[in-house]
DRENROMAR-78774 format. One record per atom (N, C-alpha, C): x, y, z. Coordinates in steps of 0.02 Angstrom, whole numbers, plus 50000, padded with zeros to 5 digits. Layout:
<atoms>
XYZ...
</atoms>
This chain:
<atoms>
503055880349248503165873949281502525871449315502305875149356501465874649398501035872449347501065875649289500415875649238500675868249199501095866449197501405858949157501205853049223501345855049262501375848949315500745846749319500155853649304499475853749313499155848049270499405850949209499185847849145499355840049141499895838849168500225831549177500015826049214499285829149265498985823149288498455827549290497785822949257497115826349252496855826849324497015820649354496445820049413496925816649457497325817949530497655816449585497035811549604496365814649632495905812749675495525806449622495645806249552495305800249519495735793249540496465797249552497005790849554496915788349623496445790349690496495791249751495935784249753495525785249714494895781149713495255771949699495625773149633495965765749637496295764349683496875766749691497245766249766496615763549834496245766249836495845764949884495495759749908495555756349840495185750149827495795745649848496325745449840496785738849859496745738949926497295733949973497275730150018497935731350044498035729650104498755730450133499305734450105499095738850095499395745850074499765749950092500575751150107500865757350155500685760650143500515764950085499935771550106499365771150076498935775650096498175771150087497955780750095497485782050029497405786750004496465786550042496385793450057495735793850090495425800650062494935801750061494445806950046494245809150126494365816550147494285817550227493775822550219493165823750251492705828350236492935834550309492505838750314492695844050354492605841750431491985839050421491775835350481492235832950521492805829650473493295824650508493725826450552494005831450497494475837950500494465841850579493865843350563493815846650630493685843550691493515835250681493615831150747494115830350771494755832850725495515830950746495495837150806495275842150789495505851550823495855852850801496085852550732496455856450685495795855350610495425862550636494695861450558495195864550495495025862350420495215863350384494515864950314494275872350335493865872250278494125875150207494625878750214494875880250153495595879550137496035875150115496575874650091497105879950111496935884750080497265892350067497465894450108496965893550183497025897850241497535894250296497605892350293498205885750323498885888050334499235887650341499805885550348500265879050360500665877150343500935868650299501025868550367501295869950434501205866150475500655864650530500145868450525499555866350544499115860650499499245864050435498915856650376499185850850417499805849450414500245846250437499955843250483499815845050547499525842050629498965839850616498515842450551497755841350541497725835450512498125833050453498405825750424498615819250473499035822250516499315816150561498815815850574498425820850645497755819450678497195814450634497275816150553496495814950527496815804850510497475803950518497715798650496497705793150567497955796150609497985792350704497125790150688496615795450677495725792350692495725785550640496075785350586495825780550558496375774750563496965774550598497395768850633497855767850591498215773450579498795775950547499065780650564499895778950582500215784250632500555789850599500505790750536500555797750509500195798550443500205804250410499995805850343500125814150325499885813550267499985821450207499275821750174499115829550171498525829750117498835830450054498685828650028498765828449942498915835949928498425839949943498415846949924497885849449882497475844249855496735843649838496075846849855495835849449854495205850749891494665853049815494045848649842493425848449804492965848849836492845854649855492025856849900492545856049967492105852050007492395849850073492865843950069492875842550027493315835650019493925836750021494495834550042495215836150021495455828550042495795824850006496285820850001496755819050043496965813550085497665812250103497775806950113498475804650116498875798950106498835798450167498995792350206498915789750260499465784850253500035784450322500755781950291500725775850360500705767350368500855763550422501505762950414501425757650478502235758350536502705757050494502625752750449503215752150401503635756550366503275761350342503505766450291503595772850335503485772950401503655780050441503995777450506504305782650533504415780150593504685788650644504545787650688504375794850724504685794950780504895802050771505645803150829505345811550859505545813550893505805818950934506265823450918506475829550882506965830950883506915837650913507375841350911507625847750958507785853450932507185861950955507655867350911508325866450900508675863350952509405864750973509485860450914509555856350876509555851850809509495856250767508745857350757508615860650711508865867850654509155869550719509345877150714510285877950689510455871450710510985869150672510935867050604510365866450600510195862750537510145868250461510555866950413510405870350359509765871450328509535877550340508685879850295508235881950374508495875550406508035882650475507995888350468507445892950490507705900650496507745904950419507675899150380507915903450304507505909150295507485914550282507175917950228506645921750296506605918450359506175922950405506455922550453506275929150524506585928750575506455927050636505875921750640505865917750705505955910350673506555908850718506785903450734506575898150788506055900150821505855898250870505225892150855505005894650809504185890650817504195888850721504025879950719503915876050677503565880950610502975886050651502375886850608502795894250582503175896850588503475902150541504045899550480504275892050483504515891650448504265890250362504525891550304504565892050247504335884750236503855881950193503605874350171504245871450167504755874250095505165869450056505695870050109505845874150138506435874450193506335870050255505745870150272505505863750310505785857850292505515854550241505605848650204506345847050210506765850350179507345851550170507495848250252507405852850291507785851450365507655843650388506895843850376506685837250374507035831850369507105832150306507625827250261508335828150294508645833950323509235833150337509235828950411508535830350472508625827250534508445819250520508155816350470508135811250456508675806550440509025810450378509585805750370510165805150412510185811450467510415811850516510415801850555509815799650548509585794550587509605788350546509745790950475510035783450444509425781650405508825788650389508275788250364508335792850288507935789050224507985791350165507755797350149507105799850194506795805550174506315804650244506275811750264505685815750314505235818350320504785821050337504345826550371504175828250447504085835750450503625835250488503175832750524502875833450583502145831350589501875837950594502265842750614501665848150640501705852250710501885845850754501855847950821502355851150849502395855950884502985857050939502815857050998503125856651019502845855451122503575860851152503695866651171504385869251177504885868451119505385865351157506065862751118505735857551085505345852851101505095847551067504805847050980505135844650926504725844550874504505838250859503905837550818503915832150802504105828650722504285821750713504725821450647504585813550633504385813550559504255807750544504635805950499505095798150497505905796850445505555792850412505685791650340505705785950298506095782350277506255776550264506875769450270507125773950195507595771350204508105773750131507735769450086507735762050095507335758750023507015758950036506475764650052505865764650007505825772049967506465776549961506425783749924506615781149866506615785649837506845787149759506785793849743507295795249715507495802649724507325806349637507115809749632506885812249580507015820749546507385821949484507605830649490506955830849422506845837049449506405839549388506425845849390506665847449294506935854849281506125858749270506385867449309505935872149312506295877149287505875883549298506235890949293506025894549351505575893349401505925897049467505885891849520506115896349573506245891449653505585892249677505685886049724505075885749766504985886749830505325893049826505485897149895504665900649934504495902149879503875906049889503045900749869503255894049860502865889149846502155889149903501685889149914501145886449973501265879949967501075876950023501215868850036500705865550009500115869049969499445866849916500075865749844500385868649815500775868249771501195865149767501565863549830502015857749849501775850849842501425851049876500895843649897500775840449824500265846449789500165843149725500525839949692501115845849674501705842449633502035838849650502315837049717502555830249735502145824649718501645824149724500985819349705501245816749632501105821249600500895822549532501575817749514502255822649519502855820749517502965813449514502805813049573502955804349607502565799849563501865800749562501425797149512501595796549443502015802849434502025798649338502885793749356503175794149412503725789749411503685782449441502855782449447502615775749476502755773649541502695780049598502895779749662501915783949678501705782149741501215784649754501235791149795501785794249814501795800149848502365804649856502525808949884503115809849887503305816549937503865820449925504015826649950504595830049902504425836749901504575841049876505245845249910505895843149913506065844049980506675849749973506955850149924507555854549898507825857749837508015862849818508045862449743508975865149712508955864649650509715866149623509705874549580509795877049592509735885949544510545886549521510355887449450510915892549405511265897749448511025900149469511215907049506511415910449458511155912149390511285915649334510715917249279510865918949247510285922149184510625921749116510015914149098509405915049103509365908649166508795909249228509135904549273508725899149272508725893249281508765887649284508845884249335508225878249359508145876349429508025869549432508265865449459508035857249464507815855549521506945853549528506605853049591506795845849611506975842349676507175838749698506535834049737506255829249721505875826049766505995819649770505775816449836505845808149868505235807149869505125802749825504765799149822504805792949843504005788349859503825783449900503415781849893503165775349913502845769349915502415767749984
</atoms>
């Protein structure tokens, strides 16, 4: 599935360059060098070493400097360069929510055992919750930002019309996915369905053999 999705868009960062060029744009695709990165205080020199919710705080941060109140890296990186979408007020909108939420929430907690702190949770199980405290609020699709402050998380909703919901068949889960693998393929995903971005947020399993999986993403504009 990884190696098809790969093959299915040559260049994320070639498509970043046109995008870049238009005008009044809800998301507006940027090339961020390290320099930048690390003006936020979340540095990002190598992809790998990260964790999706520090990436996460390093994106919003690298998106607030340039006057945009949230964003995602692509999942890209070329030398120092790495990619991200940059999302205005229209297409996000940002709330507060509460372990005490969260922890009610189906996929919190999945698969590890602190429940406590944003940065131990699982990428796709994230997303997932995401999406569930969102529509909670009458919103199509979520993320993260990154932050926690205590009980405090932080959470960014997207309007129902502007998702589009998308299944695409695999052969395993993306339980064990890095949020570099996520990122991409939501990208990738969204782009050949003529949406500029997206999230990777839940998936469907056979629960049998031979098994069979349908990756779930919302895609957006």
């Amino acid at each position: 599935m990884w190696n098809a999705i790969q093959k299915a868009s040559k260049s994320v960062l070639a498509m970043g360059i046109v995008f870049s060029s238009m005008t009044a744009l809800a998301t507006e695709w940027f090339d961020t060098t390290a320099a930048e990165r690390a003006a936020t205080g979340y540095p990002i020199s190598n992809r790998d070493k990260v964790g999706w919710a520090y990436a996460s705080r390093s994106a919003n941060e690298v998106c607030l400097d340039k006057g945009f109140p949230a964003g995602q890296y692509l999942g890209h990186q070329s030398g120092e360069l790495m990619g991200v979408n940059c999302f205005d007020d229209d297409t996000v909108d940002w709330f507060d929510t509460t372990l005490t939420e969260l922890k009610q929430t189906f996929g919190w907690g999945r698969y590890v055992d602190d429940k406590d702190h944003i940065d131990a949770q699982l990428p796709v199980w994230a997303n997932l919750v995401a999406y569930y405290a969102c529509y909670r609020r009458g919103y199509g699709a979520g993320f993260f930002t990154g932050h926690q402050s205590g009980e405090l998380v932080g959470l960014h909703c997207i309007p129902r019309d502007r998702v589009h919901t998308v299944f695409v068949p695999a052969n395993d889960r993306p339980d064990g996915w890095s949020w570099v693998h996520m990122n991409i393929t939501a990208n990738d995903v969204c782009a050949s369905h003529g949406y500029r971005t997206g999230i990777l947020y839940d998936y469907i399993a056979s629960g049998e053999q031979p098994l069979w999986v349908n990756l779930k993403y919302n895609c957006f504009n």
